[in-house]
C-alpha positions as CSV (number, residue, x, y, z in Angstrom):
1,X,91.6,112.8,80.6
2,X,91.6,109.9,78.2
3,X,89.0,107.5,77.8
4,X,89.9,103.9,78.8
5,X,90.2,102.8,75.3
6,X,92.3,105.3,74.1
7,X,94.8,104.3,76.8
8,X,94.5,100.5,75.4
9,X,95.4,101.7,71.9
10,X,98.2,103.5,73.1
11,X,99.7,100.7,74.7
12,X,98.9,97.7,72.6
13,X,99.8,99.9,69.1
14,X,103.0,100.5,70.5
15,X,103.4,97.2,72.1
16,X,102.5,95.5,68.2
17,X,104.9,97.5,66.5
18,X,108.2,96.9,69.3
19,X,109.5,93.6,68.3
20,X,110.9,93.3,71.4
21,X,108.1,93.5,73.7
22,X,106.4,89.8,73.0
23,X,103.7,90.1,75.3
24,X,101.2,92.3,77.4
25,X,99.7,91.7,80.3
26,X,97.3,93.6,82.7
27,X,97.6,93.6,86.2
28,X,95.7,95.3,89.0
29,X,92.3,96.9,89.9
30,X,91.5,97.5,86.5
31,X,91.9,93.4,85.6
32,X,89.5,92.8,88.8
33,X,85.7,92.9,87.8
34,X,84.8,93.7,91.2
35,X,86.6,96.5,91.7
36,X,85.1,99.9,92.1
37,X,86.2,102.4,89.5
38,X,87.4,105.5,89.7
39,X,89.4,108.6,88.4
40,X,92.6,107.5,89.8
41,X,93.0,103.9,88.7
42,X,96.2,103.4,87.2
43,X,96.9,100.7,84.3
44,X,99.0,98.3,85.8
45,X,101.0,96.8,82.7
46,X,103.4,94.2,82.4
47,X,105.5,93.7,79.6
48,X,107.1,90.5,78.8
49,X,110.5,91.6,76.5
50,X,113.1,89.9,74.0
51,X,115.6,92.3,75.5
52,X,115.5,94.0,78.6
53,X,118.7,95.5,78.8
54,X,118.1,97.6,74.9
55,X,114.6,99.0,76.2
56,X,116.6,100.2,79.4
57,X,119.2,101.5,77.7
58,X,117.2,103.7,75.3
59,X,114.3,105.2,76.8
60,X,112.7,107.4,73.8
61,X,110.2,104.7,73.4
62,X,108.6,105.7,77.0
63,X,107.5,109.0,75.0
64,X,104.9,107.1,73.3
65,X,102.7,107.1,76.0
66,X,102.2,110.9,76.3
67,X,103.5,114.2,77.7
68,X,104.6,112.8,81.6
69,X,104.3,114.9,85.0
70,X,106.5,113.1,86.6
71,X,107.8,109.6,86.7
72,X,109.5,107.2,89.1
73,X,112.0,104.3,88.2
74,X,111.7,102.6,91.8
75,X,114.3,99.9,90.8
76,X,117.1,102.2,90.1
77,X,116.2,104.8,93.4
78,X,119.0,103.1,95.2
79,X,122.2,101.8,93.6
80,X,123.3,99.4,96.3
81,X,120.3,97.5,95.7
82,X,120.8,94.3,93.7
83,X,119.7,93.8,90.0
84,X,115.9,92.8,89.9
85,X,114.1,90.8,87.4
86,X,111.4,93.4,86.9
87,X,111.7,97.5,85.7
88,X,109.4,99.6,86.7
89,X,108.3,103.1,85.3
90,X,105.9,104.9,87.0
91,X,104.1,108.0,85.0
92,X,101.4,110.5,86.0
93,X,101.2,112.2,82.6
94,X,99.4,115.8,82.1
95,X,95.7,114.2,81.3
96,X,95.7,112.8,85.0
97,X,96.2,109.1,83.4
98,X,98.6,106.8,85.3
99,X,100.7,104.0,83.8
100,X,102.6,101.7,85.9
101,X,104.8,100.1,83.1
102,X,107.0,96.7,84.3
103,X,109.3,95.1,81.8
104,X,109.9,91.4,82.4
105,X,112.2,89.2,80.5
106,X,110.2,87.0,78.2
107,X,112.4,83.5,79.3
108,X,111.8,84.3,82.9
109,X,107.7,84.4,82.2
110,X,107.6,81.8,84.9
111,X,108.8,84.3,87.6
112,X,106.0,87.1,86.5
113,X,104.6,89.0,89.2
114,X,100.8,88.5,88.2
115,X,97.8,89.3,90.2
116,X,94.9,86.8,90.9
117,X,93.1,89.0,88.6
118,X,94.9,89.4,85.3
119,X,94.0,90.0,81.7
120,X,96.2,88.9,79.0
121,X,96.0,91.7,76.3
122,X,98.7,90.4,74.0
123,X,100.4,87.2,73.7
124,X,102.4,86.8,70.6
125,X,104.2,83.4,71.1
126,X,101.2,81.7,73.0
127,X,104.0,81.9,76.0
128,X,101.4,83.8,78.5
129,X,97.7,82.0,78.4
130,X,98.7,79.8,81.0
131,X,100.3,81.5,83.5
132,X,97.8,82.1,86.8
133,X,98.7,85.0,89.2
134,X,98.6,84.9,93.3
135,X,95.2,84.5,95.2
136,X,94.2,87.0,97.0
137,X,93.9,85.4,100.0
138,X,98.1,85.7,99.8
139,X,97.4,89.6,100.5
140,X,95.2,89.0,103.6
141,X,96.5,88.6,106.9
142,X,97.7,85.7,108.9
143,X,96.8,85.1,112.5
144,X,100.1,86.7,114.5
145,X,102.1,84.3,116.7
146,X,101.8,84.7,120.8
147,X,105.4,86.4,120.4
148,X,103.7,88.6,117.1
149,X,101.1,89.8,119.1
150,X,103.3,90.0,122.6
151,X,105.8,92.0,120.5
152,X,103.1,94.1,119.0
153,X,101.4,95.3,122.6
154,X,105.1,95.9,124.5
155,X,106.2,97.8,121.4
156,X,103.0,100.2,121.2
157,X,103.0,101.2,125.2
158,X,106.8,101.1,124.9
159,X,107.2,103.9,122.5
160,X,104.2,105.9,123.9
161,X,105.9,106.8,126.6
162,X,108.7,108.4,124.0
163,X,105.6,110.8,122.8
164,X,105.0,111.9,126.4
165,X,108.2,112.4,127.1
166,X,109.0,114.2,123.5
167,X,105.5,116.6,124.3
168,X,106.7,117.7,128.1
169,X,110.1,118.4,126.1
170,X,108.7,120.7,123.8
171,X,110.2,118.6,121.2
172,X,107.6,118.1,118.7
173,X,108.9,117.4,115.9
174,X,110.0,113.8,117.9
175,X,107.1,113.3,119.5
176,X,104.8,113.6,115.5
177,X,107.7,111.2,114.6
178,X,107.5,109.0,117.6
179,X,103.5,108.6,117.2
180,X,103.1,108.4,114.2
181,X,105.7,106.4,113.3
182,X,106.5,102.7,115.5
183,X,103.4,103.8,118.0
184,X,100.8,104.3,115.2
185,X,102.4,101.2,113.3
186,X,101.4,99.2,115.9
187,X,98.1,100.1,116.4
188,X,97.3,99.5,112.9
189,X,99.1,95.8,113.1
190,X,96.4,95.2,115.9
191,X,93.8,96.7,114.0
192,X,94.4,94.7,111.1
193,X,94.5,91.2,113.2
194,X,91.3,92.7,114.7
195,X,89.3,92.8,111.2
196,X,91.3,89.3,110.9
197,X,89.9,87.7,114.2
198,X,86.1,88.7,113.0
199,X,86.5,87.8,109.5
200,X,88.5,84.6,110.0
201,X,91.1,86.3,108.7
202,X,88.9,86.4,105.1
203,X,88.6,90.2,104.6
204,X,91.5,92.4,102.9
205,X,91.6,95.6,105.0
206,X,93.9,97.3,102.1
207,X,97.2,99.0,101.7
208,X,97.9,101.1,104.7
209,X,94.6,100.3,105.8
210,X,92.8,101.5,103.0
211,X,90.1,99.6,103.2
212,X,89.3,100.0,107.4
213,X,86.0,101.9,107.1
214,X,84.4,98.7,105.3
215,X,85.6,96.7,108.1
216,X,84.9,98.4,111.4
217,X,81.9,99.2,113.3
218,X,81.0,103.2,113.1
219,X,82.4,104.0,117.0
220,X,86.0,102.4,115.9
221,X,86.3,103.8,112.6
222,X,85.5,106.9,114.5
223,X,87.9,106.1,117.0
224,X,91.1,105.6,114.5
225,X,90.2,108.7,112.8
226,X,90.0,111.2,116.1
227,X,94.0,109.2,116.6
228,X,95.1,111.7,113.5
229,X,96.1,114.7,115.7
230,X,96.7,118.5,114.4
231,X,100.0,120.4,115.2
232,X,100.2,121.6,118.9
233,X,100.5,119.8,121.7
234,X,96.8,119.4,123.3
235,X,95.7,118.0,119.9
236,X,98.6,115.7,120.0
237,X,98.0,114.8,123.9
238,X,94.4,114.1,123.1
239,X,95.5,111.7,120.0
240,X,97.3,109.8,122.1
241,X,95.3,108.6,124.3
242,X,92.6,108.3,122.0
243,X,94.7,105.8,120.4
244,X,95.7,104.5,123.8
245,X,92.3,103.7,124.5
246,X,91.6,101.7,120.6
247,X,94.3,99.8,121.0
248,X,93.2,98.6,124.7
249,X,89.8,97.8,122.9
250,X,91.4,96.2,119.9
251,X,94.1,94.1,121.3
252,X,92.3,92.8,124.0
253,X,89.2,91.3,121.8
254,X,92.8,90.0,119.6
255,X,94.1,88.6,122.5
256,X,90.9,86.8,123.4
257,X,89.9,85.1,120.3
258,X,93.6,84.1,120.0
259,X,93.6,83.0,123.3
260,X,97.2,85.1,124.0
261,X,97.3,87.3,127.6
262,X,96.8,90.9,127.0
263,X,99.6,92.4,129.1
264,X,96.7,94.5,131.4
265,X,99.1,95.5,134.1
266,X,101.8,96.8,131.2
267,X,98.9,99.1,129.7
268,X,97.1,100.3,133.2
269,X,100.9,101.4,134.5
270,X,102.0,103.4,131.0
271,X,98.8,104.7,131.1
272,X,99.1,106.3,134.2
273,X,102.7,107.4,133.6
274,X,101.4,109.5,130.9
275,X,98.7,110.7,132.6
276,X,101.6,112.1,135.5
277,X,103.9,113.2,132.5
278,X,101.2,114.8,130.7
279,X,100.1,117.6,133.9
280,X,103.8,117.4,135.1
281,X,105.1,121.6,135.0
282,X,107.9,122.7,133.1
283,X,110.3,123.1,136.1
284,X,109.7,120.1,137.4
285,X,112.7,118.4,139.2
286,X,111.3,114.9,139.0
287,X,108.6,112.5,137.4
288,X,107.2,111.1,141.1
């Protein structure tokens, strides 16, 4: 794998050398001093370019970089999206390294996606020095609304019972889709406000909740891990109550120091409907 520097001089040589691109900036973990560091950090680059449209068009400068595993253009993924500012390319080349490369047009500088933590590596017209990125606190969460957090326990018991009845079915492949889709989403909504509520909203709990085993006590993070069910039915069962019973926990300490009504009788009557669903037989005629 190559060493930091070497990465640097691959960029900024190249960067030099291309009239075009007027100005490099670094975004990311890597620009954060307080970030841990690890293997699979990516360099989260930003270009700012005298011509976007001739860099897209031919593409043989990308090479530069390295031999590439594979590489993403998000922007261009779907075609009936309309035209963005920024191009991304994302490369995983055959040394492990990872380069998230963004081209930006150089009169829209203003309009730069920049991180609270960014390093200027190259500024050729003096057009970047100034420019400050978003605080961090704009990635932390907000307290939800009565209707947010309302909306957030009806849809969670709501679609549970879509799991119970997708597991008496047979239909797995649902049910997996069903729980881990809008029932798991919820839960970690509520799990996020929850780290919110004790940190006064101050902690970051992380893309897709990255970050969650900082943030809870030992018995939760326990908790949200046993919710990760394997492939047959009993594990998934078991799961679901499991996250069942977090979100109970969770929602209601929410609800509390929000001072919104948990819906109590909503939980205690889905959670007795999949109690029934879950021991009713195969040849059963009816639910009660």
């Amino acid at each position: 794998m190559r060493q930091e520097r070497d990465v640097y001089e691959a960029i900024l040589s190249f960067a030099a050398q291309e009239e075009r691109v007027r100005a490099v900036i670094l975004n990311g973990s890597r620009a954060n001093p307080d970030a841990p560091r690890d293997i699979f950090q990516d360099y989260d680059i930003l270009f700012a370019v005298s011509d976007m449209d001739a860099l897209l068009l031919d593409r043989g400068w990308i090479e530069r970089f390295g031999e590439r595993i594979i590489m993403q253009t998000p922007d261009e993924i779907d075609p009936s999206d309309p035209p963005r500012e920024t191009f991304a390319f994302l490369m995983l080349f055959t040394d492990g390294v990872r380069i998230d490369l963004a081209l930006h047009p150089q009169d829209k500088i203003a309009s730069m996606p920049l991180d609270r933590h960014h390093r200027v590596l190259l500024d050729k017209d003096g057009i970047a020095g100034a420019l400050t990125g978003a605080d961090i606190a704009d990635h932390r969460p907000s307290p939800p609304t009565a209707s947010e957090y309302a909306a957030c326990c009806n849809e969670f018991w709501w679609v549970s019972t879509y799991v119970a009845k997708g597991l008496w079915r047979g239909e797995l492949p649902y049910a997996k889709t069903m729980c881990e889709g809008p029932v798991r989403d919820m839960l970690y909504r509520m799990v996020v406000w929850w780290i919110g509520v004790q940190s006064d909203f101050a902690a970051d709990p992380g893309k897709f909740g990255k970050c969650f085993e900082r943030h809870l006590p030992p018995d939760l993070w326990q908790g949200y891990l046993q919710t990760y069910s394997g492939p047959g039915p009993d594990d998934m069962w078991k799961a679901l109550h499991v996250m069942g019973s977090l979100f109970r926990g969770v929602a209601a300490d929410v609800g509390r120091a929000l001072g919104y009504p948990y819906p109590e009788q909503d939980d205690a009557r889905v959670t007795a409907y999949l109690q029934r669903v879950q021991k009713l037989p195969k040849d059963a005629a009816d639910i009660y």
